[in-house]
C-alpha positions as CSV (number, residue, x, y, z in Angstrom):
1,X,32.1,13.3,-14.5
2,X,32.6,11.5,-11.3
3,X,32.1,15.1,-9.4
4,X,28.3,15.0,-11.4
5,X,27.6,11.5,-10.2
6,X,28.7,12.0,-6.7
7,X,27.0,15.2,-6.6
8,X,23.6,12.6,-8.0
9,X,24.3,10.0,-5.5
10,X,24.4,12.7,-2.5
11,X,21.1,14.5,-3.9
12,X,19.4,11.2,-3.9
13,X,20.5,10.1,-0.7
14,X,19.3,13.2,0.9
15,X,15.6,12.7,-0.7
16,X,15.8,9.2,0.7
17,X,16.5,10.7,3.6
18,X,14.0,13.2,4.0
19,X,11.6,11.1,2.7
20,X,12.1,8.4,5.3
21,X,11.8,11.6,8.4
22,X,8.6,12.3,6.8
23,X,7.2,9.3,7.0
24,X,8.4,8.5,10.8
25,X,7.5,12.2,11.7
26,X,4.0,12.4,10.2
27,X,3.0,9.2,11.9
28,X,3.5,10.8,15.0
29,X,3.2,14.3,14.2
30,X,0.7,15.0,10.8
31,X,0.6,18.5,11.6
32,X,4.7,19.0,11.6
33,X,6.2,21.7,9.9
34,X,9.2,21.4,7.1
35,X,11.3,23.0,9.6
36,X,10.6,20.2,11.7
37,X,10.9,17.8,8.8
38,X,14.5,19.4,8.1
39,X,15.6,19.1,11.8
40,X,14.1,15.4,11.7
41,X,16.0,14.0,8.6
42,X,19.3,16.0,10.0
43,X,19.9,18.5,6.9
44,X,19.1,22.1,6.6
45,X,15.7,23.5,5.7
46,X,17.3,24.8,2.3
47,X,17.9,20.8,1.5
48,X,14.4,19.9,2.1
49,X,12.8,22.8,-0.2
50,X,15.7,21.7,-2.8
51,X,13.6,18.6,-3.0
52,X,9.7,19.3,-1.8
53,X,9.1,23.2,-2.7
54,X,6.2,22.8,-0.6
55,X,4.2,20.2,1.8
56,X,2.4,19.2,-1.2
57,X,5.2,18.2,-3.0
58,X,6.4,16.2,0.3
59,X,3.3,14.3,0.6
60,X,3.1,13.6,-3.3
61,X,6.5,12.4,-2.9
62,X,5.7,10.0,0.5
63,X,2.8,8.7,-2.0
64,X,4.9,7.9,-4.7
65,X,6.8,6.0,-2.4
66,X,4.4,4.5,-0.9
67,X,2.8,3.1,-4.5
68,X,6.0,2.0,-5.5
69,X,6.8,0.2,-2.3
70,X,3.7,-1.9,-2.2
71,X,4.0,-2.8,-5.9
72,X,7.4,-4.4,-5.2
73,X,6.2,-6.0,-2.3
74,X,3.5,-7.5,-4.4
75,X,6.1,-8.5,-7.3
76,X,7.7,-10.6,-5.1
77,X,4.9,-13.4,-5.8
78,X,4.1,-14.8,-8.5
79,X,0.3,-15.3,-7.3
80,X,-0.7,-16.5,-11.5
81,X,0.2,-20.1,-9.7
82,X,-2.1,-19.9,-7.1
83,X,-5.7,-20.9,-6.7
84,X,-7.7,-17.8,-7.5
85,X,-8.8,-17.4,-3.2
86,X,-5.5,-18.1,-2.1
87,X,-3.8,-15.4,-4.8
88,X,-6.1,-13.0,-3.4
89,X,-5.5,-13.9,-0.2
90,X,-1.6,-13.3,-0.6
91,X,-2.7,-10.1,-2.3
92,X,-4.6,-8.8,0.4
93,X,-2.3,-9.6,3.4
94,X,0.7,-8.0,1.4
95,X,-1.2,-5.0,0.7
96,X,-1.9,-4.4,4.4
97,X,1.9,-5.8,6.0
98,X,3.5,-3.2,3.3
99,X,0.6,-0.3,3.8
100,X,0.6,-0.9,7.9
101,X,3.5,1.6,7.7
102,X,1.9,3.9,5.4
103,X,-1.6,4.1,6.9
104,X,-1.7,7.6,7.9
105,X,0.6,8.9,4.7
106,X,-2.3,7.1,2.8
107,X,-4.9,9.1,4.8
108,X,-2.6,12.0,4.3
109,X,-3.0,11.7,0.6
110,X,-6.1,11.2,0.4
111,X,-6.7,14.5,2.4
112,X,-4.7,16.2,0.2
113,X,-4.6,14.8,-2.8
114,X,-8.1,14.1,-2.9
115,X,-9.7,10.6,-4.2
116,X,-8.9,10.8,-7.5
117,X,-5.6,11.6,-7.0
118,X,-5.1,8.7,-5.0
119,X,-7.0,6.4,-6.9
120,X,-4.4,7.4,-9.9
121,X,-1.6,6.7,-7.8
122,X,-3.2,3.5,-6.6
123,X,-4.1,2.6,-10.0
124,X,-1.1,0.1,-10.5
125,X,-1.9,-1.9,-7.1
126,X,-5.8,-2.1,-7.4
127,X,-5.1,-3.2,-11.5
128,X,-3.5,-6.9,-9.5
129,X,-6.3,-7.0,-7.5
130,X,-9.0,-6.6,-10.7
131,X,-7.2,-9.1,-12.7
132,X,-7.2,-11.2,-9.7
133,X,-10.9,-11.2,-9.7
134,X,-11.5,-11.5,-12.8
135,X,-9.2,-15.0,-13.1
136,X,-11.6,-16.1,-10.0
137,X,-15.0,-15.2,-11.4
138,X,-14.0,-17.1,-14.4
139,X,-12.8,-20.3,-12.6
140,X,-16.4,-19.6,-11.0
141,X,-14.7,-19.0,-7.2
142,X,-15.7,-15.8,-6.7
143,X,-19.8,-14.2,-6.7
144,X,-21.0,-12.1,-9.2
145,X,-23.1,-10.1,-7.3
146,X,-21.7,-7.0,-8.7
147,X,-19.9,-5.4,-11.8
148,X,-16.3,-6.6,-11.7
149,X,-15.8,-3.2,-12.0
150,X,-17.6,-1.7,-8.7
151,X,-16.8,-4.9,-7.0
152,X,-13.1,-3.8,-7.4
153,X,-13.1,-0.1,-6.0
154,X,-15.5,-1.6,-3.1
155,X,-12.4,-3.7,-2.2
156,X,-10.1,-0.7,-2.6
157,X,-12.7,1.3,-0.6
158,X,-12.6,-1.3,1.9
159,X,-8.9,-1.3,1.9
160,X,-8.6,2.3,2.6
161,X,-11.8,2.9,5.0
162,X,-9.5,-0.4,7.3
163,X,-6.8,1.1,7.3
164,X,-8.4,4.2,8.4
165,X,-9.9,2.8,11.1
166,X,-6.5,1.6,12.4
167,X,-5.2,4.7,12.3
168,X,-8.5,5.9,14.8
169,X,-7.7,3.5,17.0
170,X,-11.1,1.5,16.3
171,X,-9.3,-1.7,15.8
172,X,-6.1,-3.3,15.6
173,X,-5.6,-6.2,12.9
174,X,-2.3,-8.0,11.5
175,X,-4.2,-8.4,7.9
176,X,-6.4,-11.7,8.4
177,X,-9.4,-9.6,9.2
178,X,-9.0,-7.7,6.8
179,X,-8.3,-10.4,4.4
180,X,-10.9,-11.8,5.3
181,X,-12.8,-8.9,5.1
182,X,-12.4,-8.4,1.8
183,X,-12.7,-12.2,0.5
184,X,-16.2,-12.4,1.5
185,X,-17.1,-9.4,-0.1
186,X,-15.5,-11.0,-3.5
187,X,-18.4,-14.0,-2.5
188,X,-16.4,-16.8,-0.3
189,X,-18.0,-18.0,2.6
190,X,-16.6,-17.3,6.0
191,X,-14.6,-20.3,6.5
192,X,-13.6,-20.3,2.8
193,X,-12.1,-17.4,3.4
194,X,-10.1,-18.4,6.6
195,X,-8.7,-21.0,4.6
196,X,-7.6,-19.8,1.6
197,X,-5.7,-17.3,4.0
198,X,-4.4,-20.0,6.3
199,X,-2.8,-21.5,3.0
200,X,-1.7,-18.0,1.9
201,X,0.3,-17.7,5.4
202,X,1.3,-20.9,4.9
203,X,2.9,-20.5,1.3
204,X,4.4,-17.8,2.8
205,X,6.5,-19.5,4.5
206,X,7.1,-22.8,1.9
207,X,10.9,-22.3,0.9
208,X,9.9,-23.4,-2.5
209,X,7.3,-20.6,-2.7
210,X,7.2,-18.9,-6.2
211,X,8.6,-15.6,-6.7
């Protein structure tokens, strides 16, 4: 029995593994092969195809990872406590720190997982951001100068199309642009929206911030 779990452990530590040369590998090399992935994570090719038969399978798998990581970075807030601008605030600038990592992967994805593939795996994070929204339309902080619905995938869109342009090299932002960004489109004014992130940063960094 102890053989079976060790044998478990060592598989998953190996996934981890490659998973983690994928990620540094593609950001510098998108076109790099599995042999290259194999070399990379330090394990033979047969250990890579063990895990991802294919390159599909590898960038399915960096998406999963990438979903699941932003969704605990986001569960590490308890934004319900927070004025409806400031919770999206919080929610947009974690979205970008844990994405800034996974900007190309994400582009990746999309490429080959095409948009409704990756607005599946997305599904989870963009569902915060909806009911985020929604809590501000109803306090009356946010516009309603579109469906909540549309108004939501515009942000995602948003999201996506910044992150994109970061990985172009059109632009370089450590989220509050693109915070910003997205908090007018939801209906603040400019300086609105610099504030409620300025208090987002700054709840960041309150000891007794919620979690």
């Amino acid at each position: 029995m102890s053989d079976t779990r060790g044998r478990r452990r060592d598989a998953e530590e190996n996934r981890d593994r490659i998973l983690r040369a994928a990620r540094t590998l593609l950001a510098r090399q998108p076109a790099a092969s599995m042999d290259d992935l194999a070399q990379a994570a330090g394990v033979v090719r047969r250990t890579v195809y063990a895990h991802f038969p294919n390159r599909d399978a590898l960038l399915a798998g960096l998406a999963d990872r990438c979903a699941a990581d932003l969704l605990d970075a986001l569960a590490r807030t308890d934004r319900d406590v927070l004025e409806p601008e400031v919770a999206l605030a919080d929610y947009a600038l974690t979205v970008w720190a844990a994405g800034e990592q996974y900007r190309l992967l994400i582009s990746l994805a999309e490429s080959d997982l095409g948009m409704a593939g990756l607005r599946d795996l997305l599904r989870p994070v963009s569902e915060q951001g909806y009911r985020l929204l929604a809590r501000g339309r109803e306090q009356g902080r946010f516009a309603t100068h579109l469906p909540l619905p549309v108004l939501s995938q515009v942000l995602q869109a948003m999201t996506l199309a910044m992150m994109r342009a970061v990985n172009d090299g059109v632009w370089a932002d450590d989220g509050t642009r693109s915070a910003a960004g997205l908090l007018v489109a939801a209906g603040l004014a400019p300086r609105a929206a610099e504030e409620a992130i300025r208090r987002a940063r700054e709840s960041r960094h309150n000891p007794l911030r919620p979690v």
